[in-house]
C-alpha positions in Angstrom: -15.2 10.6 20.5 -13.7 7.6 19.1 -10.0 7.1 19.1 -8.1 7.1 15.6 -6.2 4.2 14.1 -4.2 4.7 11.3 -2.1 1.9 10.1 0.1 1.6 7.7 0.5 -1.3 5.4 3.4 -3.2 3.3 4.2 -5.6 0.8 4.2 -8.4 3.7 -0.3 -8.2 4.4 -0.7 -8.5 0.5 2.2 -11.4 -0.4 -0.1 -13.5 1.8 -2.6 -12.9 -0.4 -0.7 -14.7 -3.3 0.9 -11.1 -4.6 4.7 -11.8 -5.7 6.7 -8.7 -4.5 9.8 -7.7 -6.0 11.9 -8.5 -2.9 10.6 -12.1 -3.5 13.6 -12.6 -6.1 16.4 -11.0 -5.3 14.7 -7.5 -6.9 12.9 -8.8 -10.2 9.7 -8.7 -10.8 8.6 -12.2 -13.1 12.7 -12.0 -14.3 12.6 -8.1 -15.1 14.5 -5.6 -13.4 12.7 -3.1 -11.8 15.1 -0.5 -13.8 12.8 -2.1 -17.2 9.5 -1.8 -16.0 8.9 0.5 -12.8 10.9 3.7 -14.0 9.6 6.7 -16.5 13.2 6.1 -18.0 11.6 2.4 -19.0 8.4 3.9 -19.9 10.0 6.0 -22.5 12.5 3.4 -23.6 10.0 0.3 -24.0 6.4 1.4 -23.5 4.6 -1.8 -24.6 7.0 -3.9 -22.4 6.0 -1.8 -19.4 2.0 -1.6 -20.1 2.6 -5.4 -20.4 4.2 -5.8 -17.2 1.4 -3.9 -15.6 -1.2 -5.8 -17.5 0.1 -8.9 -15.9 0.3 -8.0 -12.4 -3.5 -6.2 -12.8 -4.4 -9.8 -14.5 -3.3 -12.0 -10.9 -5.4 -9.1 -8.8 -8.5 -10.5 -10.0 -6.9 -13.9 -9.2 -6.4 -13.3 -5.5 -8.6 -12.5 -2.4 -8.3 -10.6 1.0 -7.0 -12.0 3.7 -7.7 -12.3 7.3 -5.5 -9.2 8.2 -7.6 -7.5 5.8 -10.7 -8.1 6.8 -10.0 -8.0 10.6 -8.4 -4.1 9.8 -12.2 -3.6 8.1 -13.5 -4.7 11.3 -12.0 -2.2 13.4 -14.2 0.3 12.3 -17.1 -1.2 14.3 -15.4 0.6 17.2 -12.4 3.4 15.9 -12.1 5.9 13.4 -9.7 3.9 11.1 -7.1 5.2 7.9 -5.3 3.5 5.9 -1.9 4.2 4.4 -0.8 1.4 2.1 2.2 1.3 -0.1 0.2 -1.3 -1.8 -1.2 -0.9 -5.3 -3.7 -3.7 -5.3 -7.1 -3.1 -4.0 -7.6 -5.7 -1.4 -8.2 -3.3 1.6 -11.0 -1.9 -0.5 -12.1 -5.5 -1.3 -12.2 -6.4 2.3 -14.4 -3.6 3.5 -12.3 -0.7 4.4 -13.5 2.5 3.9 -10.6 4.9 4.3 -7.8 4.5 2.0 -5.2 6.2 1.0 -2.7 4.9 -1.4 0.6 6.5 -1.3 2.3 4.3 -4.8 -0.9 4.7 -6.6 -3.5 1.9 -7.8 -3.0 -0.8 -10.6 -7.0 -0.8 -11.7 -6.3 2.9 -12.6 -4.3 4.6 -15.3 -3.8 7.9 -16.0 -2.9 10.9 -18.4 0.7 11.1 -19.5 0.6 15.0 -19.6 -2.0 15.8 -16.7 -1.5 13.9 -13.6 -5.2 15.2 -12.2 -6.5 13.4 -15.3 -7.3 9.6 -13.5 -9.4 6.7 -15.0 -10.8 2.9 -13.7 -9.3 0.6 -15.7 -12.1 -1.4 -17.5 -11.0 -5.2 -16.8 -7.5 -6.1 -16.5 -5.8 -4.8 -19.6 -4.5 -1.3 -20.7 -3.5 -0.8 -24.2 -0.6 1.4 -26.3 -3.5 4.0 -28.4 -5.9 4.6 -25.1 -5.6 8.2 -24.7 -7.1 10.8 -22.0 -9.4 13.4 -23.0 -6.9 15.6 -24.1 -5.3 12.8 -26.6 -2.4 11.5 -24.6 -1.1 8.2 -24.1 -3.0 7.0 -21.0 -0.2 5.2 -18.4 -0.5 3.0 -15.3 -1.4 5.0 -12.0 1.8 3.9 -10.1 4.2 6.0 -8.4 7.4 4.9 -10.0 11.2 4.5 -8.5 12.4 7.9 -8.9 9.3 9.6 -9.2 7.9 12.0 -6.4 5.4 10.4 -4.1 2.3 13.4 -4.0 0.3 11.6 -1.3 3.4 11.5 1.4 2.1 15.1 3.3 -1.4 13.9 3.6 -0.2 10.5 5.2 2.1 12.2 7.3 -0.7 15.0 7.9 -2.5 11.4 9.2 0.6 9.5 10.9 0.3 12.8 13.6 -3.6 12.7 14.9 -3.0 8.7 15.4 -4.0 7.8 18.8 -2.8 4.0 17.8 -0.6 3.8 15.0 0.2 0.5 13.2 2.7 -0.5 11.0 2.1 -4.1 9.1 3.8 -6.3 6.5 6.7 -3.6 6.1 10.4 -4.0 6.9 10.3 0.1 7.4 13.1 0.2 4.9 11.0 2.1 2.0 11.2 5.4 2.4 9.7 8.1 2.4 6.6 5.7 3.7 9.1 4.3 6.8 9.5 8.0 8.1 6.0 8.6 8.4 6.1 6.6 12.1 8.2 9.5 13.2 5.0 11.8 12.5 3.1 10.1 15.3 2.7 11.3 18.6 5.3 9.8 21.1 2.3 9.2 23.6 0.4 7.4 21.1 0.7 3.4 21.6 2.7 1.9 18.1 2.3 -1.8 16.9 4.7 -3.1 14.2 3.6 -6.5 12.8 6.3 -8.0 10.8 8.5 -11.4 10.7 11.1 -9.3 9.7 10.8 -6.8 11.9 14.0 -4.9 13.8 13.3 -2.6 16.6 13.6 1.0 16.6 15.2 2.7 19.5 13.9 6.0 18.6 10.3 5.3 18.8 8.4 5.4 22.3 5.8 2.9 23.0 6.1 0.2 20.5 5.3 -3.3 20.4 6.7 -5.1 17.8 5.2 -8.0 16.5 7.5 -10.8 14.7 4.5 -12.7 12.8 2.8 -13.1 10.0 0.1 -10.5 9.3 -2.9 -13.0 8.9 -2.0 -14.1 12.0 -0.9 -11.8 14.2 -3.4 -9.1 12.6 -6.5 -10.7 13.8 -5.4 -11.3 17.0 -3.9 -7.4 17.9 -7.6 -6.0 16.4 -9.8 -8.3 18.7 -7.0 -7.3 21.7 -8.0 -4.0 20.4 -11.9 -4.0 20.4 -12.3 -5.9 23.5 -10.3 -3.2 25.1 -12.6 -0.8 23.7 -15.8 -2.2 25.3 
């Protein structure tokens, strides 16, 4: 039976990617607040500003490309049973070859129905307009879990985080919560990576090796440590 990886993934794996991150600047986002543009209090107040915003950010995805982290995490399925957990909202794990995905703050090439959350489209190209509507004739809105806003996939990733038989954490600081408690989940037999520059060390968690280095770096390295050790 093959052992199951789940890893969970940051803002850190994409910004090397070329994906600005609101931490970037001191908490803007291009010289917005994230109060103006990633809150249903901003939605409500300025829709077009937001949509814009949103438009913009799904405009540099197609600009941008996995990189090496990405595709060596694809490449450990040649050998485990691998899930994702990103807090990530591009689709560069997707683009790189993973398979299993789970994406706890939603996806930017997807919008969805203002009055029925079930109700979730693709995104044809990178613009979404003020007057597209769902099928029951509501505004359609960006697919992105919002500050404030509940976080609906958090039970199936923790549900994950406790059958990992190697659990890794990349490009996070594990400040974000409630994605940082989700290493608590896992098993305290289980081995734990954490590949970060910024990372600090947690006390409470058993078997951990934490990794201060850039993701396309160190990423490659710990998954052909990994498969070798699988053969």
């Amino acid at each position: 039976m093959r052992k199951k990886i789940i890893v969970l993934t940051g803002a850190g794996i994409s910004a090397e990617s070329g994906i600005r991150t609101f931490r970037d600047s001191g908490g803007l986002w291009e010289e917005h607040r994230i109060e103006d543009v990633a809150t249903f209090e901003a939605w409500s107040r300025n829709p077009a500003l937001v949509m814009d915003f949103y438009n913009q950010r799904r405009k540099q995805l197609y600009e941008v490309n996995p990189n090496p982290a990405h595709f060596a995490l694809a490449s450990l399925e040649e050998k485990f049973d691998v899930r994702i957990i990103t807090q990530n909202v591009d689709d560069l794990h997707e683009r790189a070859g993973s398979s299993d995905i789970l994406h706890l703050h939603g996806e930017l090439k997807k919008a969805r129905s203002t009055v029925d959350p079930d109700l979730v489209y693709d995104i044809e190209g990178w613009e979404l307009k003020l007057g597209q509507k769902c099928e029951k004739g509501s505004q359609l809105r960006p697919h992105i879990v919002w500050f404030g806003e509940a976080v609906p996939m958090i039970e199936p990733a923790a549900e994950l985080a406790s059958q990992a038989d190697i659990f890794m954490v990349i490009g996070t600081s594990m400040n974000v919560y409630p994605a940082a408690g989700l290493i608590h989940y896992v098993k305290g037999k289980a081995d734990k990576y954490l590949v970060d520059p910024n990372a600090v060390a947690l006390q409470s968690v058993s078997n951990l090796t934490v990794i201060r280095e850039l993701a396309g770096t160190a990423v490659p390295q710990l998954v052909e440590k990994l498969l070798q050790e699988s053969r």
